[in-house]
C-alpha positions as CSV (number, residue, x, y, z in Angstrom):
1,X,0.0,0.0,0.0
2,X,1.4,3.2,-1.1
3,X,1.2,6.1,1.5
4,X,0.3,9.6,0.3
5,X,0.6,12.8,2.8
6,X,-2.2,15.0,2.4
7,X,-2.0,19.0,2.5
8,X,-2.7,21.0,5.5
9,X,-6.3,22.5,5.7
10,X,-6.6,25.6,7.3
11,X,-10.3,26.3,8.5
12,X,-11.2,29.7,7.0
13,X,-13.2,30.5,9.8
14,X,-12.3,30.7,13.6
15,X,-13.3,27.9,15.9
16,X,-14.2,28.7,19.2
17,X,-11.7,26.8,21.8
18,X,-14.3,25.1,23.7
19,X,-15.9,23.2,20.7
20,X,-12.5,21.5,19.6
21,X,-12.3,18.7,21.5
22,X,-15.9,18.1,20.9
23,X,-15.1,18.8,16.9
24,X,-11.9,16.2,17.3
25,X,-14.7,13.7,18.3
26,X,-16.8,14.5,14.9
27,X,-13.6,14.1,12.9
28,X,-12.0,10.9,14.3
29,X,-14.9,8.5,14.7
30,X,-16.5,8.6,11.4
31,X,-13.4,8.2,9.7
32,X,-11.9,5.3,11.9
33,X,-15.3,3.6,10.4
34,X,-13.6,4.1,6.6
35,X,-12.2,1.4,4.8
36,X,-8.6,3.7,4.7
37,X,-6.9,4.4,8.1
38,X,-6.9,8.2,8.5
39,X,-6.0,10.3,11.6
40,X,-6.7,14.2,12.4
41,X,-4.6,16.4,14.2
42,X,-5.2,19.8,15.4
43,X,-2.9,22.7,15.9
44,X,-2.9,26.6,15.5
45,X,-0.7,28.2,13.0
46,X,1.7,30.7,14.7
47,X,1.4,33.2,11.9
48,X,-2.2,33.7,10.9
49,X,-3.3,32.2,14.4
50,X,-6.1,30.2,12.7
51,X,-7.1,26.5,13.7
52,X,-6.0,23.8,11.2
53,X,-6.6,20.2,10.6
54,X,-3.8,17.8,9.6
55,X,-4.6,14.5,8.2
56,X,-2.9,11.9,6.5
57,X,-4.2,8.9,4.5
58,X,-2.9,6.0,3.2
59,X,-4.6,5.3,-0.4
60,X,-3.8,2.5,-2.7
61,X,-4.5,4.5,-5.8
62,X,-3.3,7.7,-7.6
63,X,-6.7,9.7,-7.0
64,X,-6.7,9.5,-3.3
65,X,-8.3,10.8,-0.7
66,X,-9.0,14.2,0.9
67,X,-9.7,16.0,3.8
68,X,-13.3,15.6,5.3
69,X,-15.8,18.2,3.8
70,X,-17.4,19.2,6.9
71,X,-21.4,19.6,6.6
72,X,-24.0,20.9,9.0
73,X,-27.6,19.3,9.0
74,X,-30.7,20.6,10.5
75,X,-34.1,18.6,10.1
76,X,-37.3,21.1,9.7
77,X,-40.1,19.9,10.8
78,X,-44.3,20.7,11.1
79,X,-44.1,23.1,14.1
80,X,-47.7,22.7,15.1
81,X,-47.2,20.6,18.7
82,X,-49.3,17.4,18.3
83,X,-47.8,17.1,14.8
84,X,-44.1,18.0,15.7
85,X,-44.4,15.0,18.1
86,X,-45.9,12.7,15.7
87,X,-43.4,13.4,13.6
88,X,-40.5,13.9,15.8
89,X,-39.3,9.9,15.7
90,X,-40.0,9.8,11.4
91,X,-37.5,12.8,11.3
92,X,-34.7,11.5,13.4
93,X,-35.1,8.1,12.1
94,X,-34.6,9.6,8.3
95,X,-31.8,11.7,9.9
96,X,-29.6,9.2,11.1
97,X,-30.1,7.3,7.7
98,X,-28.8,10.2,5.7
99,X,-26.0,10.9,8.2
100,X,-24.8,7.4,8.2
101,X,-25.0,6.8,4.9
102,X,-23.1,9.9,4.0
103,X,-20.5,9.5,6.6
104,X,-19.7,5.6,5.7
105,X,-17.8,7.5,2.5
106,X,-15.3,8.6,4.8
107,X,-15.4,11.7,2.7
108,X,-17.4,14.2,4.8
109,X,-18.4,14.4,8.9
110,X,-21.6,15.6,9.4
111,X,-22.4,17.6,12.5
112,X,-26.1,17.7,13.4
113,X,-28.1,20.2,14.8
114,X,-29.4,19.6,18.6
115,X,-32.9,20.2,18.0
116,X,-35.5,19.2,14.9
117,X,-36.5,22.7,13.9
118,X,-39.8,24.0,15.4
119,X,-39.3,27.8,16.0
120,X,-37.8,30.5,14.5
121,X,-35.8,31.2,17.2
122,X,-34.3,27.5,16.8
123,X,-33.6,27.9,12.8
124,X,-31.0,31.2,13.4
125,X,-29.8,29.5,16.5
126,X,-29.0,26.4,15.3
127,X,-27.6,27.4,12.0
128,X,-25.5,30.3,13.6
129,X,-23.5,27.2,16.0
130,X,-23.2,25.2,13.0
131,X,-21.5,28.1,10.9
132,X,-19.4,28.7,14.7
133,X,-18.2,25.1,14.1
134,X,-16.9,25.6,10.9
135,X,-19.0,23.9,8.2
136,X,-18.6,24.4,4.6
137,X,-22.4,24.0,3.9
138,X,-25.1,22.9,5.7
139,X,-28.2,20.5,4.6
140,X,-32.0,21.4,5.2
141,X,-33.2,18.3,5.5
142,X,-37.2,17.4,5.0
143,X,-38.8,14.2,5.8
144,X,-42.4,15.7,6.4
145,X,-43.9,18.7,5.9
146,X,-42.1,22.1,7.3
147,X,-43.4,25.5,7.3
148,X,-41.1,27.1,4.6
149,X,-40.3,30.2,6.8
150,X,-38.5,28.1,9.0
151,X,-36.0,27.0,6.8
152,X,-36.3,30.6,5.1
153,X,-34.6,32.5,8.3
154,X,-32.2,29.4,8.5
155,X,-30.8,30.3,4.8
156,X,-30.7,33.7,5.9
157,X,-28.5,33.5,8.8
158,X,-26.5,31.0,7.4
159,X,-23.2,31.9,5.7
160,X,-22.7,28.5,4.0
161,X,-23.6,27.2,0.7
162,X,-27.6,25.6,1.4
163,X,-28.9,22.2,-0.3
164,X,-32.2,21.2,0.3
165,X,-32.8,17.3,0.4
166,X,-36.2,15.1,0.8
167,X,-36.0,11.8,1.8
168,X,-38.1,9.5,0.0
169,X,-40.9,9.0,2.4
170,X,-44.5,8.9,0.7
171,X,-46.1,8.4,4.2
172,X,-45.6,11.6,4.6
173,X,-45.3,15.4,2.8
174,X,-41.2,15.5,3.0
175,X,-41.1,16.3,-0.9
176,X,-43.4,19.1,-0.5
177,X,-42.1,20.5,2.2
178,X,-39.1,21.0,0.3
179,X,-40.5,22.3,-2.5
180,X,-42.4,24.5,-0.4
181,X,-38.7,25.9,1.1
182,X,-37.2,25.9,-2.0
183,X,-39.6,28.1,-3.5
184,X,-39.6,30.5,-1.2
185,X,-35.7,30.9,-1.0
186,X,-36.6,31.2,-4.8
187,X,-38.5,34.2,-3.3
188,X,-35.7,36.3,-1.2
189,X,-32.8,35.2,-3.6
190,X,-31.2,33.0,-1.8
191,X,-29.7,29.8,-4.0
192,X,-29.8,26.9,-3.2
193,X,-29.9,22.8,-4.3
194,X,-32.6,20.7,-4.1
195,X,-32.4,16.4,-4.0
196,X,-35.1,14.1,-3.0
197,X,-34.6,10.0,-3.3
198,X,-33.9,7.7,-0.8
199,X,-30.9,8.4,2.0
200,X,-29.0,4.8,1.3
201,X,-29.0,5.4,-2.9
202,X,-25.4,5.9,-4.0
203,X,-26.4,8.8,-6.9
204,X,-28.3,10.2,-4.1
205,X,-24.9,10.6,-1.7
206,X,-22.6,11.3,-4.6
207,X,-25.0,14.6,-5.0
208,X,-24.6,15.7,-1.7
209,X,-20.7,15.1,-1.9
210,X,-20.7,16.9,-4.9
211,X,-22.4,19.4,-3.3
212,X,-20.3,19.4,-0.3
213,X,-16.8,20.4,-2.3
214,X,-18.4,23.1,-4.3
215,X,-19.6,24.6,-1.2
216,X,-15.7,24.0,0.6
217,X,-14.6,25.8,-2.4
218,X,-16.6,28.6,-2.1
219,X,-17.0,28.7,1.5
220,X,-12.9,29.1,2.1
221,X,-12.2,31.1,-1.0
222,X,-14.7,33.9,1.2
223,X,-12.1,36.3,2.9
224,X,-9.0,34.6,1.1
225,X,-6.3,37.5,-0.7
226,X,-4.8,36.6,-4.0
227,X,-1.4,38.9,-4.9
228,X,-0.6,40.6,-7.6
229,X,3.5,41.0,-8.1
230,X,3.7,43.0,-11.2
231,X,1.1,44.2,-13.6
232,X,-0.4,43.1,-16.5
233,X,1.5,41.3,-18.8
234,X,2.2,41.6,-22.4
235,X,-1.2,43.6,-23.0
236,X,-3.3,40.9,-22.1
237,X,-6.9,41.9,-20.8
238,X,-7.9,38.0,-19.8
239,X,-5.2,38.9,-17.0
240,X,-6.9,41.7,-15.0
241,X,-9.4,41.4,-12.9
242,X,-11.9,44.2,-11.0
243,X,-10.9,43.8,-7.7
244,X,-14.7,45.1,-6.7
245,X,-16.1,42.0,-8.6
246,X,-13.8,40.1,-7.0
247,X,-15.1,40.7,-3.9
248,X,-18.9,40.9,-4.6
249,X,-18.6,37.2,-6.4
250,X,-16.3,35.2,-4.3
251,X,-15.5,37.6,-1.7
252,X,-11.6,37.2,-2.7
253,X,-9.4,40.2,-2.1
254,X,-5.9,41.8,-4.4
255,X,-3.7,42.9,-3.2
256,X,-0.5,44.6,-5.7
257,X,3.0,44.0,-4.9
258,X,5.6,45.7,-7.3
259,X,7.6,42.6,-8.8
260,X,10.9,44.7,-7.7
261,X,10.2,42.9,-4.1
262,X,11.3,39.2,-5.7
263,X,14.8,40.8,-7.1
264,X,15.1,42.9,-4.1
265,X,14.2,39.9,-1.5
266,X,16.1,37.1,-3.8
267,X,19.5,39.2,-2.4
268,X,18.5,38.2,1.2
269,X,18.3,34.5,0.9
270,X,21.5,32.8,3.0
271,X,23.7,31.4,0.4
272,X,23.3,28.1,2.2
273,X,20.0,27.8,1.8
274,X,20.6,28.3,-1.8
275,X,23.2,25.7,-2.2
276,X,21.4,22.4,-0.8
277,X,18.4,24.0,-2.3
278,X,20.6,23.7,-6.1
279,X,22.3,20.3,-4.8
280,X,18.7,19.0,-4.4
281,X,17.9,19.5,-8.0
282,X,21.0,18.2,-9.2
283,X,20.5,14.8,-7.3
284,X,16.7,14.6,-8.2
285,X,16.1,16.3,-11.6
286,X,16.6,13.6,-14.2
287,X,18.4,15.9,-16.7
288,X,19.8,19.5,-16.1
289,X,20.9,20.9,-19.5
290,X,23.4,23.4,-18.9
291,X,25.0,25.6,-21.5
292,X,27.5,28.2,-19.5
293,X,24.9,31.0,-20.8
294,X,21.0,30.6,-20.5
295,X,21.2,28.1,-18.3
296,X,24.1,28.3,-15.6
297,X,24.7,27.4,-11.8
298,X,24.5,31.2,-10.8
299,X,21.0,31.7,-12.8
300,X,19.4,28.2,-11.7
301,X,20.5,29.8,-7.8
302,X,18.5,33.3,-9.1
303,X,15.9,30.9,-9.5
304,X,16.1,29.6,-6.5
305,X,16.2,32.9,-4.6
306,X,13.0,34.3,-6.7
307,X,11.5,31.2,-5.4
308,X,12.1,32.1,-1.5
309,X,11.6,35.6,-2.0
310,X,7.5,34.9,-3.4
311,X,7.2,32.8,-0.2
312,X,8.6,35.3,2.1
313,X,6.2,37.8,0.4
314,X,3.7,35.4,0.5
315,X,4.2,35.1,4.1
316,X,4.6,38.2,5.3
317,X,1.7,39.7,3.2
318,X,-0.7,36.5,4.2
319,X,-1.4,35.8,0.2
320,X,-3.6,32.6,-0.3
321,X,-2.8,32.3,-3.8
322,X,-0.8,34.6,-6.8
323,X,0.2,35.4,-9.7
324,X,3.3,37.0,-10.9
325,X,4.3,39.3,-14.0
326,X,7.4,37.8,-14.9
327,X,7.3,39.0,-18.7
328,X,8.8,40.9,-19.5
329,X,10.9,42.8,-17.0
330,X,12.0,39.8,-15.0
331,X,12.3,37.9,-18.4
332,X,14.7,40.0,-19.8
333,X,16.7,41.7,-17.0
334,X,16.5,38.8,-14.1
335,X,15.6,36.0,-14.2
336,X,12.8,33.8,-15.7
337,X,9.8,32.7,-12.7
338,X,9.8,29.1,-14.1
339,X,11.0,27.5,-11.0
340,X,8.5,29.5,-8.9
341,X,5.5,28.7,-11.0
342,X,6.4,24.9,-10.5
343,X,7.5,24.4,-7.5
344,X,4.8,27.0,-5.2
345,X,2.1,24.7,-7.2
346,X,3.8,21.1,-6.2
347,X,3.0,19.4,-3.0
348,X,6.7,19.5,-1.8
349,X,9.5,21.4,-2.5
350,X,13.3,21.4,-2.5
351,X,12.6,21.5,1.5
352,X,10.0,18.7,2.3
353,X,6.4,17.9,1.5
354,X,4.3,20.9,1.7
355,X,0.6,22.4,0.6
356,X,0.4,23.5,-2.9
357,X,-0.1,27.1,-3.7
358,X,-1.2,28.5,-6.6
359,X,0.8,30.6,-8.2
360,X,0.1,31.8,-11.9
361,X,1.7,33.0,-15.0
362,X,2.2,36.2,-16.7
363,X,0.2,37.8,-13.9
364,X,-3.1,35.7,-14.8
365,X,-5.7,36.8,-11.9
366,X,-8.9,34.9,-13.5
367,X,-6.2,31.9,-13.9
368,X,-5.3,32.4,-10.3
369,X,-8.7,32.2,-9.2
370,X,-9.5,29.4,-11.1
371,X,-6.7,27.2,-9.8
372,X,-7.7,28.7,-6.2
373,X,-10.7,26.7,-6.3
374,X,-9.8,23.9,-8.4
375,X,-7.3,23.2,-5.5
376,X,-9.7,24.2,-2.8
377,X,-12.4,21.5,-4.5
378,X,-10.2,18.6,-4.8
379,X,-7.0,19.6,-2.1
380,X,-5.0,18.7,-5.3
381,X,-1.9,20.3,-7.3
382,X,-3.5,22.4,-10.5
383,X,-2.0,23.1,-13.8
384,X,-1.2,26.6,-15.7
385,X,-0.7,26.7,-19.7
386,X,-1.8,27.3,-23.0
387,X,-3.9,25.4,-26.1
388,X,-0.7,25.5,-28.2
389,X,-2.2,22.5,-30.9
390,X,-4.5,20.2,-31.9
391,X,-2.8,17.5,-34.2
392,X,-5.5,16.1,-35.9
393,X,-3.4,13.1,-37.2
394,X,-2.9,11.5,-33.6
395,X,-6.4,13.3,-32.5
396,X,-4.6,15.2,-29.8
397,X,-5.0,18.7,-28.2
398,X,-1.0,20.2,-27.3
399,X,-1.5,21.9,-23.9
400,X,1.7,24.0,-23.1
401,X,3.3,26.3,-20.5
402,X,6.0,28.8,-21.4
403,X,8.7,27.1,-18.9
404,X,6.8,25.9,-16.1
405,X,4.1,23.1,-15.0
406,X,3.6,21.4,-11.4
407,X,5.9,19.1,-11.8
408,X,3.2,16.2,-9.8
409,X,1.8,15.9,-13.0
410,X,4.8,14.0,-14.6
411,X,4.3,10.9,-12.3
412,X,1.2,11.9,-10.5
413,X,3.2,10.9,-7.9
414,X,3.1,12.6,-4.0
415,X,6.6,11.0,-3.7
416,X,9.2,13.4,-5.8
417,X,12.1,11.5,-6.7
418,X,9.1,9.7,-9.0
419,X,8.2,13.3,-10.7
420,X,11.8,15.0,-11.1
421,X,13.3,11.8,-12.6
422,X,11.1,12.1,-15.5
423,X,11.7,16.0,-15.4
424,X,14.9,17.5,-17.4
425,X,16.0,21.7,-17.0
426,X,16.7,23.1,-20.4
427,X,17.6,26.6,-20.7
428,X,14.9,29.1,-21.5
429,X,14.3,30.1,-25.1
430,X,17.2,33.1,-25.4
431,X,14.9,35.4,-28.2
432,X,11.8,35.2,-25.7
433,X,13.6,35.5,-22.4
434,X,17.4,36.6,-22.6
435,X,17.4,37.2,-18.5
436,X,17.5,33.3,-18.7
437,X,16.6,30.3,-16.2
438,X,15.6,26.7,-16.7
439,X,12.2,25.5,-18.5
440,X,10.7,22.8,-16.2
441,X,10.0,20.3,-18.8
442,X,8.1,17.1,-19.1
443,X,5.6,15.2,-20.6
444,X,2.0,14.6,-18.5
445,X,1.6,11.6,-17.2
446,X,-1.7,9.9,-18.6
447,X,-4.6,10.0,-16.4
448,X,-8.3,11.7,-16.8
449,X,-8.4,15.7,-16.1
450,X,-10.9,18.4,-15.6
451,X,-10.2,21.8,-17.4
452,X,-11.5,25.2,-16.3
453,X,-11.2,28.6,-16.8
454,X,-13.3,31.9,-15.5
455,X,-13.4,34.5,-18.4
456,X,-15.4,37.5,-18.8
457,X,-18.0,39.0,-21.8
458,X,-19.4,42.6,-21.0
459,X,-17.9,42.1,-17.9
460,X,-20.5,39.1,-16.6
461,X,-18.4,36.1,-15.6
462,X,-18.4,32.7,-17.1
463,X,-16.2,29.4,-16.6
464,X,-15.6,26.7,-19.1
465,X,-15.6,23.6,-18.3
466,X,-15.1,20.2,-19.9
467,X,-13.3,16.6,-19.2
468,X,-10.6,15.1,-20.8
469,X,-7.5,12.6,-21.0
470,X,-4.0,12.8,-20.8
471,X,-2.3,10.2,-23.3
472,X,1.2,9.2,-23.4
473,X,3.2,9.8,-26.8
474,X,6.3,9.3,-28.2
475,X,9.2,11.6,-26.5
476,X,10.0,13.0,-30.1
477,X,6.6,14.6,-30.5
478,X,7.5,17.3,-27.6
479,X,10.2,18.3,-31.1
480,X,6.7,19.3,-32.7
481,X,5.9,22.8,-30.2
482,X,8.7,23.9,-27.7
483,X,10.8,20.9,-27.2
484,X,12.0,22.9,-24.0
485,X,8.8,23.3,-22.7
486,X,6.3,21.3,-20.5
487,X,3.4,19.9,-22.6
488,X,0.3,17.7,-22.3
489,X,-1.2,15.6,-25.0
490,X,-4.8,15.6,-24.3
491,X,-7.7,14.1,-25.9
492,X,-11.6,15.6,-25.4
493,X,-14.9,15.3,-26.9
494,X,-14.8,18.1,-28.2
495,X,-14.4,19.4,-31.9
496,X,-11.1,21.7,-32.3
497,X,-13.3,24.5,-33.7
498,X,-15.6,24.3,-30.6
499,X,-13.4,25.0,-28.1
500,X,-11.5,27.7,-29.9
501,X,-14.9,29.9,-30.7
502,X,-15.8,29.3,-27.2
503,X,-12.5,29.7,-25.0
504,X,-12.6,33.2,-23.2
505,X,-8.8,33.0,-22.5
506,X,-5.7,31.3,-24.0
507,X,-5.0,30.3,-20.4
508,X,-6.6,26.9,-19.0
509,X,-6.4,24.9,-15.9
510,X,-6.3,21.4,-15.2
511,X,-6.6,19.1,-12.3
512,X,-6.1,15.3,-12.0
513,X,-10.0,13.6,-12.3
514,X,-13.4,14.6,-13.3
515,X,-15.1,17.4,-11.2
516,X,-17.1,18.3,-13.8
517,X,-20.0,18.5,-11.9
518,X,-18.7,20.0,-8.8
519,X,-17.6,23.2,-10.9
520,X,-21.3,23.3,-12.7
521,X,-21.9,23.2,-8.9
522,X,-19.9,25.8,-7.4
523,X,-20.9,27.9,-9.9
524,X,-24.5,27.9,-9.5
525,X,-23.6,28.7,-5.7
526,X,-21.7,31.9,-6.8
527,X,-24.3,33.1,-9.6
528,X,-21.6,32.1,-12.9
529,X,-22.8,30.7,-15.5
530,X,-20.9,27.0,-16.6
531,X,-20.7,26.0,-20.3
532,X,-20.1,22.4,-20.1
533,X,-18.2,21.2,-23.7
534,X,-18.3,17.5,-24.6
């Protein structure tokens, strides 16, 4: 059994001291009834003094596990008193169901609410000590009827994503009472899912996990500050963002950082900290391709410093996510950010194993976001480049990045010594990018993928979204593009010419599986439309 060391999840909101140990308890028994031994650890980080959860699983396959989605679940009731007591064993019988069956995935904990709603006063109560514990969305759960302006003031005091589910139960009105809700959120604006079948059918659960790391996604992206080092890059409008929108949509913060700060914080890094740093690529790399002018010990160490000087920015400034300029000031004067762009999205680094962070070319703030909650939705590493081909011989799309891919996606491998030794450093192309540096290139591993991208028309945001494969080809076909480059052969169901009249950006972001329908998902939680291709 291989073992595979999951990222650190920091909650996004505070949890109150006295409910950990009580929260421990939530985390740690429903997982030790999962097939795959997991444990949870606790701690507070020292620098943005917020809670986290640590867990580690051991998987047998590449796709893995993740962290538990955490969900809150409040049963609504008839509130009339001879009814609510007639009904009160029906609803906590249906209850347990749906909790059991949901937490037997070992993919989610549900905490439950400590009373079947009756009163107003109990909806905003309840709700507002669920949202206290952390939860990334909460269920309204109907097995009878439920006067609909119960779960009305519930939606509105709750901060998390909502989805309404009806067991099946003809005995009794569960369906219409959640109908009856559901319409009048309709009412006040308030979105929200709907799902009625039976607690124990497996399409039924897989809904409700779906809808359980949309609403993670959007739930930790709220309050989270992307940086901007540099401006935009090479005239590119798909790069900008209105930092207003930003914050209506997805409630994401900018924050600008002049691109100086890497050259002038690269000087600071201890020479020893470069040096095993450079002696670690030169032992794991598989090929470094030097050639005493683009691609030198003394650039590959200005690489290296760039690398620690976006962390300590990062740090200091308490970015979640960024995305850097590069071109072409640091291009032509410095040194290329190849080695950043990798590395900051890889789950370890020339240090240890570590939480990817998203870090984006050419100063790419829609491709920022986008990875943001890719990663957020599957806790996985994401991928940055452009649709460079379609060779219609082989029936394969050419996906490429300018120098620099996570390299996790050349083994899909946690373990790095498995990535780098299919990885090779060739010196950047000298006409684009005479400051110099080494291309991180490979070819992607095979495996399925999920592409994205947010894009704008008129200024109304839209994501693309479609599914596809990476297929393994000969080594000589990376000759055809950019030989130095990274590249992924990719095949989709979708026609060449339909997915160049419809892309919004020449940017697109990938990340290992299909979460197809968690991004149709988290965009119908955040008001954007999805175009689904293929």
């Amino acid at each position: 059994m291989k073992g595979r060391l999951l990222e650190e999840n920091f909650l996004q909101e505070p949890v109150f001291f006295e409910e950990i140990f009580c929260e421990i308890l939530h985390i740690i028994l429903p997982a030790l009834s999962s097939k795959l031994p997991r444990w949870t650890v606790f701690g507070i980080d020292i620098f943005t003094k917020r809670w986290y959860s640590t867990c580690v699983t051991l998987t047998t396959g590449t796709e893995g596990g993740m962290t538990l989605v955490t969900l809150g679940l409040l049963t609504f009731s008839d509130p009339r008193p001879t009814a609510y007591e007639e009904m009160l064993p029906v609803n906590l019988e249906f209850q347990s169901r749906l909790v059991e069956a949901l937490e037997q995935t070992g993919q989610v904990r549900v905490l439950v609410g400590e009373k079947v709603i009756q009163t107003p006063q109990e909806a905003k109560t309840e709700v507002e000590r669920l949202d206290r514990m952390g939860v990334d969305g909460v269920i309204f759960h109907f097995a009878g009827w439920s006067f609909p302006h119960l779960a009305t003031i519930a939606a509105r005091n709750s901060p998390s994503p909502v989805l309404l589910v009806a067991s099946f139960n003809p005995r009794y009105p569960g369906l219409i009472g959640m109908i009856a809700s559901g319409a009048s959120l309709d009412q006040v604006g308030i979105r929200h899912g709907r799902v009625w079948g039976d607690p124990e059918d497996p399409e039924i659960v897989a809904r409700i996990l779906r809808f359980g790391r949309a609403a993670r996604a959007v739930r930790r992206l709220r309050g989270q500050t992307c940086g901007l080092l540099g401006g935009r890059s090479m005239g590119m409008y798909v790069g900008t963002a209105d930092t207003a929108q930003w914050q209506s949509l997805f409630g994401v913060d900018l924050e600008h950082v002049d691109q100086f700060e890497i050259v002038r914080r690269s000087q600071e890094i201890p020479e020893d900290q470069v040096q095993k740093a450079l002696d670690w690529f030169k032992e794991k790399v598989g090929h470094i391709h030097w050639d005493g002018k683009s691609l030198t010990e003394e650039k590959l160490k200005l690489q290296i410093r760039s690398y620690y000087a976006t962390k300590d920015i990062m740090k200091e400034k308490g970015l979640d996510f960024v995305a850097v300029k590069c071109q072409p000031e640091l291009s032509d004067a410095f040194v290329t950010q190849c080695l950043s762009q990798a590395f900051l999205n890889d789950p370890y680094d020339m240090d240890g194993p570590k939480a990817p962070t998203v870090c984006a070319c050419e100063a790419d703030l829609d491709g920022a976001l986008t990875m943001q909650i890719l990663k957020l939705m599957t806790e996985q590493p994401v991928l940055f480049y452009d649709l460079r081909h379609y060779d219609a011989k082989d029936d394969v799309y050419v996906f490429s990045n300018c120098g620099s891919m996570a390299t996790f996606y050349a083994a899909r491998s946690c373990n790095p010594e498995e990535n780098l030794k299919r990885v090779s450093f060739y010196p950047q192309t000298p006409f684009y990018y005479p400051g110099g540096g080494a291309a991180v290139q490979y070819m992607a591993a095979p495996g399925k993928a999920t592409f994205a991208r947010l894009a704008r028309k008129g200024g109304k945001y839209w994501m693309v979204i479609f599914a596809g494969e990476f297929v393994e080809q000969p080594v000589e076909k990376l000759k055809e593009a950019s030989p130095e480059w990274p590249q992924a052969f990719v095949r989709l169901r979708v026609s060449p010419q339909t997915l160049i009249e419809t892309l919004g950006s020449n940017h697109l972001h990938t990340v290992a599986g299909n979460h197809v329908d968690c991004l149709v998902e988290f965009c119908s939680m955040v008001g954007v439309e999805a175009r689904v291709l293929g």
